[in-house]
Legacy VTK file of the C-alpha trace (Angstrom):
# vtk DataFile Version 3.0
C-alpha trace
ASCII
DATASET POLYDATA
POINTS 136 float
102.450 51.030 12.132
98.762 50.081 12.819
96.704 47.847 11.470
93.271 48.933 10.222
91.025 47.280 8.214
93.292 44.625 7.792
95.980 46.725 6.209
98.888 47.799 7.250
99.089 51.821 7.646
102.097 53.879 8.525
101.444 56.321 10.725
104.087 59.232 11.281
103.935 61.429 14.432
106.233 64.392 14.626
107.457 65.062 18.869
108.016 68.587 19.284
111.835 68.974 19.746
113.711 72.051 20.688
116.537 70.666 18.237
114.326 71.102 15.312
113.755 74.803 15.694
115.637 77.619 13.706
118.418 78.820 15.675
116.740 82.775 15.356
113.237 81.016 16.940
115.575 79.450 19.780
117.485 82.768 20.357
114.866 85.724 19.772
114.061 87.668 16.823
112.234 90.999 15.634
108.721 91.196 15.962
106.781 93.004 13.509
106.729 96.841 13.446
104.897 97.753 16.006
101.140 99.818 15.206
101.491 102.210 17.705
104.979 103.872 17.229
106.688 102.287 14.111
109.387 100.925 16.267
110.692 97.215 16.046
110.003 95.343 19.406
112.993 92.499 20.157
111.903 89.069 22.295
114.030 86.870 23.749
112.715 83.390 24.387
112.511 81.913 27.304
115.625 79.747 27.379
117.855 82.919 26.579
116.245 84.746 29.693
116.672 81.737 31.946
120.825 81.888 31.242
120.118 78.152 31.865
121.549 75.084 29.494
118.979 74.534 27.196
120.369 70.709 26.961
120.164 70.444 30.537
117.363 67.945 31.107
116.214 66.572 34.341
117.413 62.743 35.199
116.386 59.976 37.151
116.776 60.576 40.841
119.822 58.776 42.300
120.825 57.892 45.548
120.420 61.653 47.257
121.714 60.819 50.325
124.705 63.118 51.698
127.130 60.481 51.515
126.593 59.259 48.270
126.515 62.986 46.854
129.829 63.731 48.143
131.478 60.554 47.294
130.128 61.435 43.563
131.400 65.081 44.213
134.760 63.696 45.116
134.885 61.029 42.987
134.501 63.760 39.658
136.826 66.002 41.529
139.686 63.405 41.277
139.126 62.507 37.449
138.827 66.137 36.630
142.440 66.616 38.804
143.881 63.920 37.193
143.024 64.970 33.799
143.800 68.247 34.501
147.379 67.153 35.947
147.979 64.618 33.151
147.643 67.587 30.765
149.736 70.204 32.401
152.631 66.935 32.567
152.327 67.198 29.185
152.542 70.756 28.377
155.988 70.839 31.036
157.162 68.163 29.093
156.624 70.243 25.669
157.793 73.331 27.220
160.984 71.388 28.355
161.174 70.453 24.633
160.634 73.992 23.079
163.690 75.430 25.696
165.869 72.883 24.560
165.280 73.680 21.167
165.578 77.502 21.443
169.187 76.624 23.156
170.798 74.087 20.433
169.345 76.882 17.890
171.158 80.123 19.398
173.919 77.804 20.361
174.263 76.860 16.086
173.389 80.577 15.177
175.955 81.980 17.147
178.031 79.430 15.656
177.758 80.116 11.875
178.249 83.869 13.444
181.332 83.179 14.424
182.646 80.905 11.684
181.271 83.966 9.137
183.099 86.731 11.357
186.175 84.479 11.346
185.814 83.887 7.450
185.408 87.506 6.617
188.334 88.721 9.010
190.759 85.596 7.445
189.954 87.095 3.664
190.510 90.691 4.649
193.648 90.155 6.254
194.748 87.965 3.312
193.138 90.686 1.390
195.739 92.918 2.880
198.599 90.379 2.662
197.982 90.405 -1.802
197.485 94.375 -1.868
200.848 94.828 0.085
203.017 92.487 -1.933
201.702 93.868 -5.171
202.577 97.788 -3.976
205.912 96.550 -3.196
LINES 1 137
136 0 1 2 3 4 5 6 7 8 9 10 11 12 13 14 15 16 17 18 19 20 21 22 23 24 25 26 27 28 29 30 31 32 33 34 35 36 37 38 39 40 41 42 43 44 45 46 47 48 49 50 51 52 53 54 55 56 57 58 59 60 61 62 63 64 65 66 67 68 69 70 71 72 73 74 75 76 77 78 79 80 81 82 83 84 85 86 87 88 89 90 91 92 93 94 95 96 97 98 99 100 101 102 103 104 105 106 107 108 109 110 111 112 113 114 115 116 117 118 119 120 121 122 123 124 125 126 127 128 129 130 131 132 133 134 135
């Protein structure tokens, strides 16, 4: 806000963001029809061409000196490891529990198997037992 005339006044600015553009503007888009042969001409901008990080901004200059950029260098190495190591622990430790639950389920399907093939060969042979007495 400034003041003039001994009033307050609002004054807005707009800053000219990248974030605020249409995703087509960022990306590229058709051009008119070109005069000369009726053909459609297609642009790229210039943060497409660049195959850069369009959120990639520069920051303020650190400590540049070798040391210090390998012990940063190092220093994200080991967190990414660790993460990285934390999270295959974890997938082990899931695929430990998915074998152990594919084994106690064909270990209780081949049970019910066999208590069905055991029920069905108990009725037919007392199946058997019935039709023989009644023929005699």
């Amino acid at each position: 806000m400034d003041d003039l005339n001994g009033k307050t006044e609002k004054i807005r600015r707009r800053r000219n963001n990248s974030r605020t553009q249409t995703k087509s503007k960022r990306m590229g888009g058709v051009a008119k029809e070109s005069q000369s042969n009726g053909t459609f001409q297609i642009s790229v901008s210039g943060e497409d061409s660049n195959r850069g990080n369009p959120d990639w901004k520069l920051t303020p200059v650190r400590d540049t000196t070798a040391g210090k950029i390998l012990e940063r260098l190092e220093a994200l190495e080991k967190r990414h490891l660790e993460y990285v190591h934390a999270h295959q622990s974890r997938l082990k430790a899931r695929l430990g529990e998915s074998e152990e639950a594919e084994n106690e389920f064909i270990e209780e399907a081949n049970q019910i198997k066999s208590d069905i093939y055991h029920l069905v060969t108990r009725e037919n042979s007392e199946n058997k037992v019935t039709d023989v007495e009644h023929v005699q």
